[in-house]
PDB file of N, CA, C and O in Angstrom, chain B, residues numbered from 101:
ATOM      1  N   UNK B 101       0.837  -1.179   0.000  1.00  0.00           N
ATOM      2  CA  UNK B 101       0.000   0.000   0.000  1.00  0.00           C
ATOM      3  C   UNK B 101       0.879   1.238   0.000  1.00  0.00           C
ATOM      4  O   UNK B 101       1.859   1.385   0.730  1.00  0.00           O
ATOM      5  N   UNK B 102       0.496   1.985  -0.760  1.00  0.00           N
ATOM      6  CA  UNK B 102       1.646   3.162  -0.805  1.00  0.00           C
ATOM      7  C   UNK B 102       1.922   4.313   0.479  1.00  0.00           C
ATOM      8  O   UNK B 102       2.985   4.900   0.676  1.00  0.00           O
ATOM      9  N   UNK B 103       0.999   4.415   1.064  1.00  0.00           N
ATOM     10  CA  UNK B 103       1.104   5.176   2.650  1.00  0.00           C
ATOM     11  C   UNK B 103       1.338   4.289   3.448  1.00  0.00           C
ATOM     12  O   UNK B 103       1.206   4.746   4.583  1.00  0.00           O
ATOM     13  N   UNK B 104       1.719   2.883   3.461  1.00  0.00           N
ATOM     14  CA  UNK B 104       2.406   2.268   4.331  1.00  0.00           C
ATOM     15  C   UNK B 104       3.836   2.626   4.467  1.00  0.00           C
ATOM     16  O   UNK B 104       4.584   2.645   3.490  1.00  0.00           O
ATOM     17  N   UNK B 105       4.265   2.941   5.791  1.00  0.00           N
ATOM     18  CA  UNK B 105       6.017   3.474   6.558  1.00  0.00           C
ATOM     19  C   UNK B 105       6.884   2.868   5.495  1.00  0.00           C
ATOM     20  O   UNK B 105       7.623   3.672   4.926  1.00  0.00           O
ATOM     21  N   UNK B 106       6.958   1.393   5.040  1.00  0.00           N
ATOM     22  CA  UNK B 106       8.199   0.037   4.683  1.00  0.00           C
ATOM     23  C   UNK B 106       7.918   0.638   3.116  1.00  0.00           C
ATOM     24  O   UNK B 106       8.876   0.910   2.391  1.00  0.00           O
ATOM     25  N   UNK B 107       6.532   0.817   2.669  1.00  0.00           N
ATOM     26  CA  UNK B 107       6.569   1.538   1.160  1.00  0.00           C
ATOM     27  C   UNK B 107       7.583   2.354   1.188  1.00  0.00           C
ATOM     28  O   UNK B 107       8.728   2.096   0.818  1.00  0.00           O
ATOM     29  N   UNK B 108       6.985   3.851   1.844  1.00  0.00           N
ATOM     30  CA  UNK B 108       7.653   4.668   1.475  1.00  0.00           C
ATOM     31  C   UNK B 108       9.154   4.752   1.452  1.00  0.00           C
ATOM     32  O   UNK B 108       9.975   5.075   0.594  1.00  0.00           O
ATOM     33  N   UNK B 109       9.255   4.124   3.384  1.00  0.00           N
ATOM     34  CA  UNK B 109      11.246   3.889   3.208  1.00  0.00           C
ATOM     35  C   UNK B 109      11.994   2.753   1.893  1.00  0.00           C
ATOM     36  O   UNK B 109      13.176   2.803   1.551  1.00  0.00           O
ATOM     37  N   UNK B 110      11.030   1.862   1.371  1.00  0.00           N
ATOM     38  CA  UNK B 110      11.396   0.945  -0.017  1.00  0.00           C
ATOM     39  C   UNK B 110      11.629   2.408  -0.547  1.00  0.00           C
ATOM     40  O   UNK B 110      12.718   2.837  -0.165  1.00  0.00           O
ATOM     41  N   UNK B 111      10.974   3.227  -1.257  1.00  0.00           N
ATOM     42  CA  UNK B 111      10.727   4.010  -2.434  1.00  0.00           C
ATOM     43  C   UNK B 111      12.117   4.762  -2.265  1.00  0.00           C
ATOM     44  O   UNK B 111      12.991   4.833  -3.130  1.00  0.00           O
ATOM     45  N   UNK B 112      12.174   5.528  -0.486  1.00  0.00           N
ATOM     46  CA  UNK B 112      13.557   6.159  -0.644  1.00  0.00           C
ATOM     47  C   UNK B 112      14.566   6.044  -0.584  1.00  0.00           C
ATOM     48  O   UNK B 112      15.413   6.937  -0.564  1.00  0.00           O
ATOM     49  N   UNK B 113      14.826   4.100  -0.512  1.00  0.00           N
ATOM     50  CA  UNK B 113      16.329   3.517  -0.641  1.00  0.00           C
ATOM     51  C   UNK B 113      16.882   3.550  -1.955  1.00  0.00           C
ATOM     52  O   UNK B 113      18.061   3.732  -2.257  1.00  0.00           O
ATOM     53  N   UNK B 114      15.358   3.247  -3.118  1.00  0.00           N
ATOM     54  CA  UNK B 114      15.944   3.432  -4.215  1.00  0.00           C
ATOM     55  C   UNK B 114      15.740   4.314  -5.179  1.00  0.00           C
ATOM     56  O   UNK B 114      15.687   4.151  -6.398  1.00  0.00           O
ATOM     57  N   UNK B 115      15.583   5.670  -4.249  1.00  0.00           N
ATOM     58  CA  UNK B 115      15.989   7.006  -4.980  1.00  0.00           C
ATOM     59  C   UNK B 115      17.553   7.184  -4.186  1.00  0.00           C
ATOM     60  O   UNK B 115      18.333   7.846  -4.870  1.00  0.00           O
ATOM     61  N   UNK B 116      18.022   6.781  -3.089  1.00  0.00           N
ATOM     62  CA  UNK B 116      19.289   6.966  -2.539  1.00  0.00           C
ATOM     63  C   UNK B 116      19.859   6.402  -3.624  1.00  0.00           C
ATOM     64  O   UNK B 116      20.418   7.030  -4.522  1.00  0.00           O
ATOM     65  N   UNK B 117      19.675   4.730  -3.537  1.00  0.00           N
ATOM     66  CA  UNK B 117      20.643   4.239  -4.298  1.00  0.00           C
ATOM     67  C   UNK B 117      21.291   4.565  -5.978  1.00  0.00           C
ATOM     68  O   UNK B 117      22.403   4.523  -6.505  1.00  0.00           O
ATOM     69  N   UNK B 118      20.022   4.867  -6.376  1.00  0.00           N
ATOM     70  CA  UNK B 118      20.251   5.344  -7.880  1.00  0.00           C
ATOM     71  C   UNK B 118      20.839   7.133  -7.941  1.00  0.00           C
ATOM     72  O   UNK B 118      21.418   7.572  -8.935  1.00  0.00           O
ATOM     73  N   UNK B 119      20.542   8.009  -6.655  1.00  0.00           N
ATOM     74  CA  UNK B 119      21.968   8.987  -6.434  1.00  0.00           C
ATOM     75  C   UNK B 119      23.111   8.954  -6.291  1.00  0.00           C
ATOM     76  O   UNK B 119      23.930   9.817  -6.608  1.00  0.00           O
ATOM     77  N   UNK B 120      23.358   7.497  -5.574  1.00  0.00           N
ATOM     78  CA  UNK B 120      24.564   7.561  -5.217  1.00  0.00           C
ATOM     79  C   UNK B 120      25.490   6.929  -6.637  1.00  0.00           C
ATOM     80  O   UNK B 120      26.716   6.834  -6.575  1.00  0.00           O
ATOM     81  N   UNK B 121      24.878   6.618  -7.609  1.00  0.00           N
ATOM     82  CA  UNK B 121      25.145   6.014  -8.491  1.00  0.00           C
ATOM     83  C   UNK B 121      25.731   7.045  -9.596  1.00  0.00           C
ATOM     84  O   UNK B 121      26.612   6.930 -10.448  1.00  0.00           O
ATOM     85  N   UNK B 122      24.965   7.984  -9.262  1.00  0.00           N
ATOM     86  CA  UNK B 122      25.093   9.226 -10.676  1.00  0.00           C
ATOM     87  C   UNK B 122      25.224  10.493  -9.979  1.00  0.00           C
ATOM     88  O   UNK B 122      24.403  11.394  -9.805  1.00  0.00           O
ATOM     89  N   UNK B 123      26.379  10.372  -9.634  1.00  0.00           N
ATOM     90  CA  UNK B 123      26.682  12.003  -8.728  1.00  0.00           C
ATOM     91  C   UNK B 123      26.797  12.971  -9.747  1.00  0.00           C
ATOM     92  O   UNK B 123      26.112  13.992  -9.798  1.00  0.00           O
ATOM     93  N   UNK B 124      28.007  12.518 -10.878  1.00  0.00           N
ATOM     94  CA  UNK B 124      28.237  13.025 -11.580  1.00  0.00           C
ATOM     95  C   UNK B 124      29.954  13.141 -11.656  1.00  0.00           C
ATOM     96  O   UNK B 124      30.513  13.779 -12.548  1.00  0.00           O
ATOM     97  N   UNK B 125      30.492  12.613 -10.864  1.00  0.00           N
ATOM     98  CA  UNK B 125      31.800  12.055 -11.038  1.00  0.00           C
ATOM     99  C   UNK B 125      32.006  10.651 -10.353  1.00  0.00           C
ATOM    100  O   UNK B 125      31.763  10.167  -9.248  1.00  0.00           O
ATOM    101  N   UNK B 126      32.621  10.188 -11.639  1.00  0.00           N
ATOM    102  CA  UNK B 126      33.271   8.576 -11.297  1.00  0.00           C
ATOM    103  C   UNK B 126      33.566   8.540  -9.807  1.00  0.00           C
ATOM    104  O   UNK B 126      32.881   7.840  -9.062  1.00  0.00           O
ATOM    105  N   UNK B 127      34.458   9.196  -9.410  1.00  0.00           N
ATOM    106  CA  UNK B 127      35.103   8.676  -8.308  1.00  0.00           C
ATOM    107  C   UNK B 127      34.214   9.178  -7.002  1.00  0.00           C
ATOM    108  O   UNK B 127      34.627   9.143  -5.843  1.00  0.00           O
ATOM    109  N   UNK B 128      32.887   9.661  -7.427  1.00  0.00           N
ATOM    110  CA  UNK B 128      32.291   9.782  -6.143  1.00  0.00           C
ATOM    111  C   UNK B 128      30.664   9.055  -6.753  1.00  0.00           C
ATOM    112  O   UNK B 128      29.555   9.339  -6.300  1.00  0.00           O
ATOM    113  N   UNK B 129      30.893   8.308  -7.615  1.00  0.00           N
ATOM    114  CA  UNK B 129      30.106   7.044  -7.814  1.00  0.00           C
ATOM    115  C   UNK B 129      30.791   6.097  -7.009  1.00  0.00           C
ATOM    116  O   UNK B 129      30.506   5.890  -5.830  1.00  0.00           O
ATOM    117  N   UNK B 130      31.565   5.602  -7.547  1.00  0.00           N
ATOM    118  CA  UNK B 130      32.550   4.731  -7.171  1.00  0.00           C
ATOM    119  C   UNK B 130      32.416   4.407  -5.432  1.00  0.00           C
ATOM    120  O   UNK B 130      32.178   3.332  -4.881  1.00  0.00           O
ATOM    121  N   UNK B 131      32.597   5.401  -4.988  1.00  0.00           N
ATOM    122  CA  UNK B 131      32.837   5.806  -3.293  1.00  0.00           C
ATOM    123  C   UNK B 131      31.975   5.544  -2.457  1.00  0.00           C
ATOM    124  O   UNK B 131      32.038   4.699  -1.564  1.00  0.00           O
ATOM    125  N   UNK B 132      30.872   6.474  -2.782  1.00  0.00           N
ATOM    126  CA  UNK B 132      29.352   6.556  -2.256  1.00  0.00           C
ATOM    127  C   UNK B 132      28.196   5.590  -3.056  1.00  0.00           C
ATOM    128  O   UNK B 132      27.065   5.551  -2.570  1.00  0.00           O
ATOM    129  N   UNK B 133      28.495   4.822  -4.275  1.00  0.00           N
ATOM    130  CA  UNK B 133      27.479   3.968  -4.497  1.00  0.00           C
ATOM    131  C   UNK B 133      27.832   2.489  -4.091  1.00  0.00           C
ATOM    132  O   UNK B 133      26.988   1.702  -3.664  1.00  0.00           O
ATOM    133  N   UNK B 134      29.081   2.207  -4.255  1.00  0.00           N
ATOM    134  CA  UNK B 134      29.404   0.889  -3.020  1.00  0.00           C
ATOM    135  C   UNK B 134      29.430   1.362  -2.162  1.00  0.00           C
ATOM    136  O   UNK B 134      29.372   0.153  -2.390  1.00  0.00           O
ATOM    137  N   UNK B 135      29.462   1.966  -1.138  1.00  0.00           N
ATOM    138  CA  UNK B 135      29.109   2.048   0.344  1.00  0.00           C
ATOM    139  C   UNK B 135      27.428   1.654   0.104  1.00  0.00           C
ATOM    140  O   UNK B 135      26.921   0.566   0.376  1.00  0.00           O
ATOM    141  N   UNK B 136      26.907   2.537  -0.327  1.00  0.00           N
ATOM    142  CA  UNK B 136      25.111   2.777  -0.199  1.00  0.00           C
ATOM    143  C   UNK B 136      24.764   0.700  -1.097  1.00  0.00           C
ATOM    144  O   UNK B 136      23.740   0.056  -0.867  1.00  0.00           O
ATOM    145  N   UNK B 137      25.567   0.351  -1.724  1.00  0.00           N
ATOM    146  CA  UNK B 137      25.603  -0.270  -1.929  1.00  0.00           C
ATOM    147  C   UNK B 137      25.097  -2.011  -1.161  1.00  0.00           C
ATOM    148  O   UNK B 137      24.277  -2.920  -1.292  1.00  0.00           O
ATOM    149  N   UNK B 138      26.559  -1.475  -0.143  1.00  0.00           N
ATOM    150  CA  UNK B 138      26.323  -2.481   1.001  1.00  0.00           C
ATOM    151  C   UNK B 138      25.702  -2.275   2.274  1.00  0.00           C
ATOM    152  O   UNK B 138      25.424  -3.047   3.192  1.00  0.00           O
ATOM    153  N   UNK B 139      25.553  -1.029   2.102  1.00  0.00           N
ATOM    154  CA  UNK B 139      24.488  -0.599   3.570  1.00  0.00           C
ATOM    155  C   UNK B 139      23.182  -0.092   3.595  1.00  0.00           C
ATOM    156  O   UNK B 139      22.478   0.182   4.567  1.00  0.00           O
ATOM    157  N   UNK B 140      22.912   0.013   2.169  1.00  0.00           N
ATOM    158  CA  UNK B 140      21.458   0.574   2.506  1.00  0.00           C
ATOM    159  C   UNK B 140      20.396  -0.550   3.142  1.00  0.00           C
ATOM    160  O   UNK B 140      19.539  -0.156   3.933  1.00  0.00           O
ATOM    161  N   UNK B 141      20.466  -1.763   2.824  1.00  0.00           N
ATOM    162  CA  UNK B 141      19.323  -2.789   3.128  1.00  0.00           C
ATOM    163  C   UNK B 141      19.596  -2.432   5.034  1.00  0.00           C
ATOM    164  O   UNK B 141      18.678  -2.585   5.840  1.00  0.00           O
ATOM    165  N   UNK B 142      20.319  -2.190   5.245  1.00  0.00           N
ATOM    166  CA  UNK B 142      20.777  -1.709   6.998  1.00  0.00           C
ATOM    167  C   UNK B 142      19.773  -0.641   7.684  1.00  0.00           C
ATOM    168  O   UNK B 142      19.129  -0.630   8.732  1.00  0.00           O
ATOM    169  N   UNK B 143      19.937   0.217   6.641  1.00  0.00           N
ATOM    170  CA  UNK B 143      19.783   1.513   7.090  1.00  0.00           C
ATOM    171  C   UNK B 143      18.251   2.108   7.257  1.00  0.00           C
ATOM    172  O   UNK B 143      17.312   1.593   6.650  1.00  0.00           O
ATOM    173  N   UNK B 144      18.116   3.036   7.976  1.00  0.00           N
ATOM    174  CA  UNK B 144      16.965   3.671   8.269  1.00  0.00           C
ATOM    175  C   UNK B 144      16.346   4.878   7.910  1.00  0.00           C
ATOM    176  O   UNK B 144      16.974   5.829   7.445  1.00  0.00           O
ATOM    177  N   UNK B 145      15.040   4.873   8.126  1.00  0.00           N
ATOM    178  CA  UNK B 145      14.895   6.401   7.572  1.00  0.00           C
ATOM    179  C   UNK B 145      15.469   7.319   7.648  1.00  0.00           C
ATOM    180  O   UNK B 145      15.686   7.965   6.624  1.00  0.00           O
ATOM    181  N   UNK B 146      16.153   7.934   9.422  1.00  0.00           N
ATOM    182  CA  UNK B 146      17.120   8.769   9.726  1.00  0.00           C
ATOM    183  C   UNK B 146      18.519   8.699   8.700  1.00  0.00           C
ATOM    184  O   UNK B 146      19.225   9.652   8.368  1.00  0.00           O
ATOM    185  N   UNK B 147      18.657   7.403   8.358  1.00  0.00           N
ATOM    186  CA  UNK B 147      20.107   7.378   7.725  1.00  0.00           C
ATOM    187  C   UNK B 147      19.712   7.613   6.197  1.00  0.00           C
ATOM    188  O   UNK B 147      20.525   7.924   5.326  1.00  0.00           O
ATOM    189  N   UNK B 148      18.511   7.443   6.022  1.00  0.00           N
ATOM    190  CA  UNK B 148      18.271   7.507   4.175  1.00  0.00           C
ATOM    191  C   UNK B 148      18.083   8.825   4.326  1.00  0.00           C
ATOM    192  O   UNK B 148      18.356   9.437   3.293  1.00  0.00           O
ATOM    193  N   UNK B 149      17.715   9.512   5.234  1.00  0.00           N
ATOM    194  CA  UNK B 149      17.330  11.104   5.536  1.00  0.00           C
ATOM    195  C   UNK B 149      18.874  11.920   5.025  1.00  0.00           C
ATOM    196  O   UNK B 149      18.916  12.804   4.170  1.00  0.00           O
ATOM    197  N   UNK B 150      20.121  11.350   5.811  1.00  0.00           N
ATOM    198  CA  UNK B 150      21.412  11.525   5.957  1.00  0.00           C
ATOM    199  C   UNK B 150      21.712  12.264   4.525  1.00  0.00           C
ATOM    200  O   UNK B 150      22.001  13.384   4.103  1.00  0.00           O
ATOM    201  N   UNK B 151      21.397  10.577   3.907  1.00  0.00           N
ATOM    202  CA  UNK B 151      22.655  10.553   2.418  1.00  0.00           C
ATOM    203  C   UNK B 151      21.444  11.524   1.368  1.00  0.00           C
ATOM    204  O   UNK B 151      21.919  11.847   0.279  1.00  0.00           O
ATOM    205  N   UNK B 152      20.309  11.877   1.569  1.00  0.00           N
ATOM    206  CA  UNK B 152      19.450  13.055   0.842  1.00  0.00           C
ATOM    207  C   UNK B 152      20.125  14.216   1.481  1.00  0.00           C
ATOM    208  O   UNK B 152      20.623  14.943   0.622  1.00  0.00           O
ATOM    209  N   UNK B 153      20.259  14.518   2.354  1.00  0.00           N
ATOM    210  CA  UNK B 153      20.944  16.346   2.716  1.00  0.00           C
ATOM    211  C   UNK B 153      22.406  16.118   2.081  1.00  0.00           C
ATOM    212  O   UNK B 153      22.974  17.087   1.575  1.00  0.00           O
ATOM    213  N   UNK B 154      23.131  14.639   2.101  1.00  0.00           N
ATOM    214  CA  UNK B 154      24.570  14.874   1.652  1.00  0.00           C
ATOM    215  C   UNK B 154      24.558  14.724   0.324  1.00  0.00           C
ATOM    216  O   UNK B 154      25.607  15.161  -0.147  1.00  0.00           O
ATOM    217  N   UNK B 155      23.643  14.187  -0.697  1.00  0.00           N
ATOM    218  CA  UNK B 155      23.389  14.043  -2.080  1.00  0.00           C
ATOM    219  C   UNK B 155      23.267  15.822  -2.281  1.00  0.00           C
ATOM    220  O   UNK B 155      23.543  16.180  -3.425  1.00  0.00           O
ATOM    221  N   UNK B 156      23.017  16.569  -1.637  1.00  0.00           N
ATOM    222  CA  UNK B 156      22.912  17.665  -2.163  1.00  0.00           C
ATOM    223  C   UNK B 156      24.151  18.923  -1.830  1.00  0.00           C
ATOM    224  O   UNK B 156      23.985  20.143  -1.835  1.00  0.00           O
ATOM    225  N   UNK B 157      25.436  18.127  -1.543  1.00  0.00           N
ATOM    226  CA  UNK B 157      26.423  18.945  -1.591  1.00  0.00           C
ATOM    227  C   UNK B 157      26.904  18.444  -3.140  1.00  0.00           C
ATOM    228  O   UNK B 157      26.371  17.657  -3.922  1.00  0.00           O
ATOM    229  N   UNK B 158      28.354  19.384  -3.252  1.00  0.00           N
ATOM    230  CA  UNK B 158      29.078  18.835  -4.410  1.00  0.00           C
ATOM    231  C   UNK B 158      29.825  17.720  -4.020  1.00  0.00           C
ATOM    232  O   UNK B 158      30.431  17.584  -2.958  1.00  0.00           O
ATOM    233  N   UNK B 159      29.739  16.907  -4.979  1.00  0.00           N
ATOM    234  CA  UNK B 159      30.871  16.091  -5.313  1.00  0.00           C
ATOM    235  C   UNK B 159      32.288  16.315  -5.119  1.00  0.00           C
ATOM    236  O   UNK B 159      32.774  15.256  -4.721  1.00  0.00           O
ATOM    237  N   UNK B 160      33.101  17.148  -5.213  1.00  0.00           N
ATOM    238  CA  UNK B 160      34.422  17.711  -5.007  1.00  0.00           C
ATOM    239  C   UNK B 160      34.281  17.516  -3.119  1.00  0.00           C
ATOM    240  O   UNK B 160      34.860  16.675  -2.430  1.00  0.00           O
ATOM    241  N   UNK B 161      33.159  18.783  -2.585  1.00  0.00           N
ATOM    242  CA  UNK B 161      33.133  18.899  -1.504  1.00  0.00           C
ATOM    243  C   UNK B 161      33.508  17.600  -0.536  1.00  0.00           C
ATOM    244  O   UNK B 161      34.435  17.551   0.272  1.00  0.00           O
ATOM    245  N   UNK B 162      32.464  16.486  -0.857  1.00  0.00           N
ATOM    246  CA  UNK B 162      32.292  14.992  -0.632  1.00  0.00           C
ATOM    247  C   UNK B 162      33.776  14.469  -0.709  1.00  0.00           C
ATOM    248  O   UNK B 162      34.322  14.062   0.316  1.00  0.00           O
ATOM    249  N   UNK B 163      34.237  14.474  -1.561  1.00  0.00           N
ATOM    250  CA  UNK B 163      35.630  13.890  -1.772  1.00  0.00           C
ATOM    251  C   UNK B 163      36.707  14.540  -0.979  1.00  0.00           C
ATOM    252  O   UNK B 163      37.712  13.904  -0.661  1.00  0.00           O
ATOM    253  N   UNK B 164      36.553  15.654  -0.684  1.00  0.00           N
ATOM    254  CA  UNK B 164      37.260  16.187   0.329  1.00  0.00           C
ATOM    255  C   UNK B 164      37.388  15.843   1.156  1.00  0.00           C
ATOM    256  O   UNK B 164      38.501  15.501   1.554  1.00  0.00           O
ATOM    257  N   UNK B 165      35.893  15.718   2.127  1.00  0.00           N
ATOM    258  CA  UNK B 165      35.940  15.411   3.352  1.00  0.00           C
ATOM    259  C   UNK B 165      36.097  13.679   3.407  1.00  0.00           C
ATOM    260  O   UNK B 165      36.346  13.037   4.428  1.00  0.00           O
ATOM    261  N   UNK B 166      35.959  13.318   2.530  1.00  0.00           N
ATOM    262  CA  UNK B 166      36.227  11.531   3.117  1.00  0.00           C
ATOM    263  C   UNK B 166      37.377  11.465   3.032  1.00  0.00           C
ATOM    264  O   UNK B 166      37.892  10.632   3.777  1.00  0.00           O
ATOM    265  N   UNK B 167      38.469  12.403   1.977  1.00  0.00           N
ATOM    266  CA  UNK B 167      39.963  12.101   1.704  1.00  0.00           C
ATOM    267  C   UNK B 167      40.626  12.490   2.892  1.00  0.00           C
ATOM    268  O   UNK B 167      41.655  11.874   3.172  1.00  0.00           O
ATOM    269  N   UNK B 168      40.166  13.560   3.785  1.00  0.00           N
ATOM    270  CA  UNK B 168      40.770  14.435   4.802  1.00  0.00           C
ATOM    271  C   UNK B 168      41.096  15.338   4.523  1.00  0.00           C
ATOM    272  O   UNK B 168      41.703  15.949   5.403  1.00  0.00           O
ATOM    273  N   UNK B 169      40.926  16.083   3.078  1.00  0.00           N
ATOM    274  CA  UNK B 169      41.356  16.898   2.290  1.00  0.00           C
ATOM    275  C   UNK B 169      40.942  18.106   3.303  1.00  0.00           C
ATOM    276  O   UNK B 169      41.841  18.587   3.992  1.00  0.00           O
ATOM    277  N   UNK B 170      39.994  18.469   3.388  1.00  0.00           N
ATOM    278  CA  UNK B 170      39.360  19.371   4.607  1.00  0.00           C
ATOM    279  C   UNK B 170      38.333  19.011   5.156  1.00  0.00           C
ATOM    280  O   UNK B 170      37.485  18.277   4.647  1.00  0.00           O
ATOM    281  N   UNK B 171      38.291  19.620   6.550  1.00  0.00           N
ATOM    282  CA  UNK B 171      37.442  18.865   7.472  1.00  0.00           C
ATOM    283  C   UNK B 171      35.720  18.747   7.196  1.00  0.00           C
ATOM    284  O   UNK B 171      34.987  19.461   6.511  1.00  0.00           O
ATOM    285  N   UNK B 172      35.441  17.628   7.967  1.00  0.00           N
ATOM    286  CA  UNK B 172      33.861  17.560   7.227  1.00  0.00           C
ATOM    287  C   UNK B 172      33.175  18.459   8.599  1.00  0.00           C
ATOM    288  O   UNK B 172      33.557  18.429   9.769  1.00  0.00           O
ATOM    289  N   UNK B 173      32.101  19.206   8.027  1.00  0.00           N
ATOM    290  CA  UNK B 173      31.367  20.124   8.439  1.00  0.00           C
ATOM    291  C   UNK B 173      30.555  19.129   9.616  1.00  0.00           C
ATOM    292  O   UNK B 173      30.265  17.945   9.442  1.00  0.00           O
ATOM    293  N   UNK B 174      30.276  19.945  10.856  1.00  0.00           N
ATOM    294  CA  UNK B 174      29.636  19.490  11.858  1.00  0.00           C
ATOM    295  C   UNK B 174      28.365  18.358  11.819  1.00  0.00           C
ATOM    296  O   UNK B 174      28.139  17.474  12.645  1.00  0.00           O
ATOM    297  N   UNK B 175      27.211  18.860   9.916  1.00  0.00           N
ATOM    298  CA  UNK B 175      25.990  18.273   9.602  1.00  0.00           C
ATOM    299  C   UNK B 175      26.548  16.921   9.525  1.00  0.00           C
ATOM    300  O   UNK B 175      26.063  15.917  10.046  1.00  0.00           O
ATOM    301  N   UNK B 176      27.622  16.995   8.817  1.00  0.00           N
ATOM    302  CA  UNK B 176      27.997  15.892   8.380  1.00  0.00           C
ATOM    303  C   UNK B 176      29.034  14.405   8.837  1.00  0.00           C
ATOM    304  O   UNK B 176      29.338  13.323   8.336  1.00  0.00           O
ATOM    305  N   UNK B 177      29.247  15.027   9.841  1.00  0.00           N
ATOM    306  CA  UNK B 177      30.315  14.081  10.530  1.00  0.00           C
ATOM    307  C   UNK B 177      30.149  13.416  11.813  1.00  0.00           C
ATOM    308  O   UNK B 177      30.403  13.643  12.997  1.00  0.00           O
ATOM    309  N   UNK B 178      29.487  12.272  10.920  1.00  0.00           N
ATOM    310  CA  UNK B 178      29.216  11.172  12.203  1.00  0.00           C
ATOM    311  C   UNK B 178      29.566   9.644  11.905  1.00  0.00           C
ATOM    312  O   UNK B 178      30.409   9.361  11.054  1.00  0.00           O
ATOM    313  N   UNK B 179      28.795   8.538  12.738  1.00  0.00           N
ATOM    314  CA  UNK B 179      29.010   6.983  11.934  1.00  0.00           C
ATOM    315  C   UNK B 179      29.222   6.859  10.343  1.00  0.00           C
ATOM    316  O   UNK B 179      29.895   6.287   9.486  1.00  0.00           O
ATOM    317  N   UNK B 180      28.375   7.618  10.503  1.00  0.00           N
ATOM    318  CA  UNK B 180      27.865   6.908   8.491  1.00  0.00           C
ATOM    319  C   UNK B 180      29.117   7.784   7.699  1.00  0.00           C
ATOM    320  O   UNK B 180      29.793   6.928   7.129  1.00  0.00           O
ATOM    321  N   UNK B 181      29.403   8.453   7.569  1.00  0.00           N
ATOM    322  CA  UNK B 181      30.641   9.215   7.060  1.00  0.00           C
ATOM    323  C   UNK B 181      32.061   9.082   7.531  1.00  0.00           C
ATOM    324  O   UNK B 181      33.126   9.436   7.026  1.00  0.00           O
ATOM    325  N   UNK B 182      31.707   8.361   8.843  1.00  0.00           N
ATOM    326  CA  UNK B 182      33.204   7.951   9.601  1.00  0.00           C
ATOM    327  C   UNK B 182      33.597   6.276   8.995  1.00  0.00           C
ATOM    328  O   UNK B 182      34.721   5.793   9.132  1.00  0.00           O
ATOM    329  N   UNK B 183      32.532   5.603   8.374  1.00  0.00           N
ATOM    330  CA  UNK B 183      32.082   4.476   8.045  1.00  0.00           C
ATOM    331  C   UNK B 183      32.652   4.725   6.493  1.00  0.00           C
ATOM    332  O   UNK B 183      33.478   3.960   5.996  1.00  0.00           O
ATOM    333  N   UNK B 184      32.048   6.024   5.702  1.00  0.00           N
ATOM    334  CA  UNK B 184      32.657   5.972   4.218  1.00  0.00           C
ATOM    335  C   UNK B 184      33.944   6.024   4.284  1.00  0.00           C
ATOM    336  O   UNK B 184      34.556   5.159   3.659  1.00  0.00           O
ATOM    337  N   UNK B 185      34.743   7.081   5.079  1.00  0.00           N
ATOM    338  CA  UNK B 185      35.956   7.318   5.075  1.00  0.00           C
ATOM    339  C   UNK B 185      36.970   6.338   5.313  1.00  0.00           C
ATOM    340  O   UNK B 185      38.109   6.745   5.538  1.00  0.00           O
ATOM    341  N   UNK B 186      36.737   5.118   5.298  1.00  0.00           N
ATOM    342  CA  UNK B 186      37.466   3.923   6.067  1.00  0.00           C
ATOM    343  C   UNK B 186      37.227   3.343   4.518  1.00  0.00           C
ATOM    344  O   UNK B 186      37.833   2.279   4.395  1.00  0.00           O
ATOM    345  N   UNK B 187      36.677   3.647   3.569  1.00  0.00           N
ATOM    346  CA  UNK B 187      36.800   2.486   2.169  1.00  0.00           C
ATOM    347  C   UNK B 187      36.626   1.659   2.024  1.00  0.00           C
ATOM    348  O   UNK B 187      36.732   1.270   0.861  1.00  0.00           O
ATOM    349  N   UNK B 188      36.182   0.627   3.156  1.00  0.00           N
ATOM    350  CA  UNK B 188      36.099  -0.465   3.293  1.00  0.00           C
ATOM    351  C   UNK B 188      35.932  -1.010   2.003  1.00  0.00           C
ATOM    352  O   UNK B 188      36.648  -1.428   1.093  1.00  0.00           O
ATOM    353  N   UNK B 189      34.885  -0.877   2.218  1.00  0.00           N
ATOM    354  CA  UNK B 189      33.583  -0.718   0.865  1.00  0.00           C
ATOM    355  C   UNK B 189      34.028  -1.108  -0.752  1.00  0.00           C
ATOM    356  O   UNK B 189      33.517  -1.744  -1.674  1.00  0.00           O
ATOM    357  N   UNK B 190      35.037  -0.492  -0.570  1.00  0.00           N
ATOM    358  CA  UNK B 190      36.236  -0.631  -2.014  1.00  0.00           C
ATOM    359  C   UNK B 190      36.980  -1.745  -2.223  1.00  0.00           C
ATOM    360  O   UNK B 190      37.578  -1.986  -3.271  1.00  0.00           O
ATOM    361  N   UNK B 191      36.958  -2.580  -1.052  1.00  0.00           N
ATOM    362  CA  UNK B 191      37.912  -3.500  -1.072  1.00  0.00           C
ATOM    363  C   UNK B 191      37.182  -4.999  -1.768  1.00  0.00           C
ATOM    364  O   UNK B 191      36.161  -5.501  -1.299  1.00  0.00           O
ATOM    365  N   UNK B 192      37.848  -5.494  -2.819  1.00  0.00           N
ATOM    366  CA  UNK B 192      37.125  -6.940  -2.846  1.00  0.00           C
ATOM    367  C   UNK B 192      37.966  -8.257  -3.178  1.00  0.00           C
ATOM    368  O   UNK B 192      37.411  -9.356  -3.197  1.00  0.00           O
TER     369      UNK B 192
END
């Protein structure tokens, strides 16, 4: 039913997932769509909430802060970003 809670959070894993897919640079496809990759079936509304406010920085910005390039802004720096920055994700 479409106003059912599990609908709607279905609907916004895979508008996450298909963002994280097409940032608009490779290497922050690459980054952020294997992570979202292996964690979205995890994750929660609060956390699908997350990667929608961070889908709407730049790409450069993003790559910054996971590289250490410069520090990630207060919104943004918690588990789930302390979680990208580790690459795991990359490894196979």
């Amino acid at each position: 039913m479409p106003g059912k809670p599990e609908h709607s959070l279905a609907v916004h894993k895979k508008r996450i997932r298909y963002l994280a897919w097409h940032r608009g640079t490779k290497e922050a496809d690459l980054i952020l769509g294997g992570f979202v990759d292996q964690h979205l079936e995890k994750m929660d509304a609060a956390g699908c909430q997350w990667f929608e406010t961070l889908f709407h920085q730049a790409d450069q910005d993003i790559l910054d802060w996971i590289t250490g390039k410069t520090p990630t802004p207060e919104a943004f720096d918690n588990a789930i970003m302390d979680k990208i920055k580790t690459l795991d994700h990359m490894k196979k």
